[in-house]
C-alpha distance (Angstrom), angle and dihedral (degrees) to the residues before:
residue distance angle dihedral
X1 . . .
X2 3.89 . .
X3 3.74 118.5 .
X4 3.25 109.8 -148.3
X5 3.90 124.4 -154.7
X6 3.44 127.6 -110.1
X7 4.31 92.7 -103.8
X8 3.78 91.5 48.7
X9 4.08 91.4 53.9
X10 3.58 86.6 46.9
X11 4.20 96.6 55.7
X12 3.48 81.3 41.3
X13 3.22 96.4 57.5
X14 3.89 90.9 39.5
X15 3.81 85.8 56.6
X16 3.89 97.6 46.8
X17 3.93 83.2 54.7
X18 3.89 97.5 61.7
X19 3.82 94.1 49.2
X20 3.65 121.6 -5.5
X21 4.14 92.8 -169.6
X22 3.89 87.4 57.0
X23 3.60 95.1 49.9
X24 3.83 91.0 62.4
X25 3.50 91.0 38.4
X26 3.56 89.5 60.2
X27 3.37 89.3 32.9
X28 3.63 97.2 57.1
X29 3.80 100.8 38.1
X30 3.98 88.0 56.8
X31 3.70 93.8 -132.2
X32 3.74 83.7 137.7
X33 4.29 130.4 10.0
X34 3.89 101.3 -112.7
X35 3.75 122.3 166.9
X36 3.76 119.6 -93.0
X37 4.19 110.6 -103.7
X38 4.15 86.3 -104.5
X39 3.40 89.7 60.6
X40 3.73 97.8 56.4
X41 3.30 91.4 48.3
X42 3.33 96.9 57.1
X43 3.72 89.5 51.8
X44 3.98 92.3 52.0
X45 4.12 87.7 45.1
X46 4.35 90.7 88.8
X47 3.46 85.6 56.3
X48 3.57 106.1 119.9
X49 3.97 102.7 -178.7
X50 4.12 95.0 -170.2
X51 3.72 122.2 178.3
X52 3.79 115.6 -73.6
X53 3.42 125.3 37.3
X54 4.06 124.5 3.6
X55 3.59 100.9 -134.6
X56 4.12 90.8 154.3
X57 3.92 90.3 56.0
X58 4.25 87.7 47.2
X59 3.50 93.2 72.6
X60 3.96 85.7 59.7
X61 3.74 97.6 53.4
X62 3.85 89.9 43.8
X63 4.12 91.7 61.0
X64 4.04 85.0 35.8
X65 3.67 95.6 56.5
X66 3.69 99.7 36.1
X67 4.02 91.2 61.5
X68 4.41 82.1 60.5
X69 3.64 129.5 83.0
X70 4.11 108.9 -116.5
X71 3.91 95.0 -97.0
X72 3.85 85.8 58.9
X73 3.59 90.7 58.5
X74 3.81 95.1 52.4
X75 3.49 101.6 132.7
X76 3.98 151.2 -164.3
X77 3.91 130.4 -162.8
X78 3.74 108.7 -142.3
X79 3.80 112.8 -171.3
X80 4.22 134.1 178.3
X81 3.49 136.8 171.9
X82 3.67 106.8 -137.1
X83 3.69 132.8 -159.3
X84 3.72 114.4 -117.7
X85 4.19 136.5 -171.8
X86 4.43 95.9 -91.1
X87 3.80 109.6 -129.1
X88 3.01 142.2 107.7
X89 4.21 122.6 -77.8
X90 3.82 139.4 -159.4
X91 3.61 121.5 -155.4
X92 3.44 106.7 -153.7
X93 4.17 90.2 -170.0
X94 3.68 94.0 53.7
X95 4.11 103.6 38.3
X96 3.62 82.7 -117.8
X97 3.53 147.9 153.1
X98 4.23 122.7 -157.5
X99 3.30 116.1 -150.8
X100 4.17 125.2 -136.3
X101 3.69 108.4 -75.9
X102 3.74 127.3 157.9
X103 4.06 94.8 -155.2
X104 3.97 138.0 29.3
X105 3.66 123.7 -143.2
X106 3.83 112.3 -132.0
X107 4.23 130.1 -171.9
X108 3.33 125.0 -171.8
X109 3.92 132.0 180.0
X110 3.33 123.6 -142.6
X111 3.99 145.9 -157.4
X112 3.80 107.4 -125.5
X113 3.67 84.1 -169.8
X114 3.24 118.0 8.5
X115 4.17 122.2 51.7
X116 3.68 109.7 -100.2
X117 3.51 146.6 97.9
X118 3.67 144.4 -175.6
X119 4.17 139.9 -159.6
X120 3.87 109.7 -122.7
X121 3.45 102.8 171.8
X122 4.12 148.5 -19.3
X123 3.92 129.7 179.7
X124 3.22 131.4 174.8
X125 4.41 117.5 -119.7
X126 3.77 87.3 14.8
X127 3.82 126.9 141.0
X128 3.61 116.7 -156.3
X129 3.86 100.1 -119.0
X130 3.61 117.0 173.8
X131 3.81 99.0 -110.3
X132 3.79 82.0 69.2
X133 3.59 105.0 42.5
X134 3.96 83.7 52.3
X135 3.49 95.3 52.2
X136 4.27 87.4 49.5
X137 3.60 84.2 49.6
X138 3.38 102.4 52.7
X139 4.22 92.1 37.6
X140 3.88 83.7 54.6
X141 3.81 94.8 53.9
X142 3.55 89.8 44.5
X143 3.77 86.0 66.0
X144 3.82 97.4 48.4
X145 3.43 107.2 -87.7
X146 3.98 124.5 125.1
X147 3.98 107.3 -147.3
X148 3.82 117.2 -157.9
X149 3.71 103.7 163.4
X150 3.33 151.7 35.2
X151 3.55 140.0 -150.5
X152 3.48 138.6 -165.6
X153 3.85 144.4 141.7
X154 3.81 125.6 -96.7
X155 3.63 96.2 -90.0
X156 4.04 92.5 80.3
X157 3.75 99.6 72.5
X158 3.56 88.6 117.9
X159 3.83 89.6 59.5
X160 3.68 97.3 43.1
X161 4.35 90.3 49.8
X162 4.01 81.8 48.2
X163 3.87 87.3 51.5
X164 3.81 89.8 38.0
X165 3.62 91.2 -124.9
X166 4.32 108.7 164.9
X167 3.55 91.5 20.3
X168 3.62 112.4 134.2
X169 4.10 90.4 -7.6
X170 3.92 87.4 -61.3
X171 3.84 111.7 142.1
X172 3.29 94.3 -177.2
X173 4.12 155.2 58.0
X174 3.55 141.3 -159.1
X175 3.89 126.8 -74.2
X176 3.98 110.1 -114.7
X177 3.70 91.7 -145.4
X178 3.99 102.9 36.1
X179 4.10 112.7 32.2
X180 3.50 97.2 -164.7
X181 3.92 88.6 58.8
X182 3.70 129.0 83.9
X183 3.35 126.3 -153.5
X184 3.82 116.5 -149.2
X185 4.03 134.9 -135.0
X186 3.83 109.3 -172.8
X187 3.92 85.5 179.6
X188 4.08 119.2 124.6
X189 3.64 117.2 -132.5
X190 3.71 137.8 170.7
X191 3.91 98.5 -125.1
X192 4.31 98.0 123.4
């Protein structure tokens, strides 16, 4: 039995999440020794995936998005606060108790370009303010990715007024990680 190290399950892993049927092709016709699917999930078990940020599943889209060229990892943030059953919620996997919340708080990044996507963060009771959405910004660019957009529904015109998105005809703001860089919203909102 081969024991693989921690960096091979992870590429494995990587490669499993392209294209699960060509992993156990390749898998299965030997051309290369990749773990069997039991074994990656046993690697993926620890991972906790608690509200706020999803610093585990970063490490993924780092080693993802440094195999690409940089137009692959052209990038948009989409975001939306969505309403959820209130109650209260055990998670068995976690040891963990949810509290009542009537709506979750979901961010996804995107491939402009290229196909693929990744979950950055989700909390329950959470507004989108920008203080956040810079910080998931600048975590998501830490890992590789170049965001140009974002996207959200027409319940963020507070956020875009605090960004000072549509002011003067700008659609836009700065990048937090790359001044020079702006970072586009083509959303409408009622904030004039």
């Amino acid at each position: 039995v081969k024991e693989y190290t921690s960096d091979e399950l992870c590429e494995a892993l990587l490669l499993r999440s392209i294209s699960a049927k060509a992993y156990t092709r390749l898998r299965d016709m030997t051309y290369m020794p990749l773990p069997h699917h039991d074994t990656l999930s046993k690697k993926i078990r620890h991972f906790r995936c608690e509200p706020g940020l999803q610093t585990d599943l970063f490490y993924f889209l780092k080693l993802k998005l440094a195999t690409m060229e940089n137009w692959q990892r052209q990038s948009v943030l989409l975001f939306d606060e969505m309403q959820i059953s209130e109650g209260l919620d055990y998670c068995r996997r976690l040891d963990q108790s949810f509290r009542a919340s009537k709506k979750v708080q979901v961010v996804l990044l995107k491939g402009i370009i290229a196909s693929w996507k990744h979950i950055c963060y989700y909390d329950f009771g959470t507004m989108m303010t920008k203080n956040l959405l810079l910080s998931i910004i600048s975590k998501c660019e830490q890992n590789n990715s170049v965001v140009r957009a974002i996207a959200c529904d027409m319940g963020n015109g507070r956020l875009l007024k605090e960004l000072n998105v549509y002011s003067e005809q700008k659609h836009f703001f700065e990048s937090p990680v790359d001044h020079t860089r702006k970072i586009y919203s083509p959303n409408r909102s009622n904030t004039t």
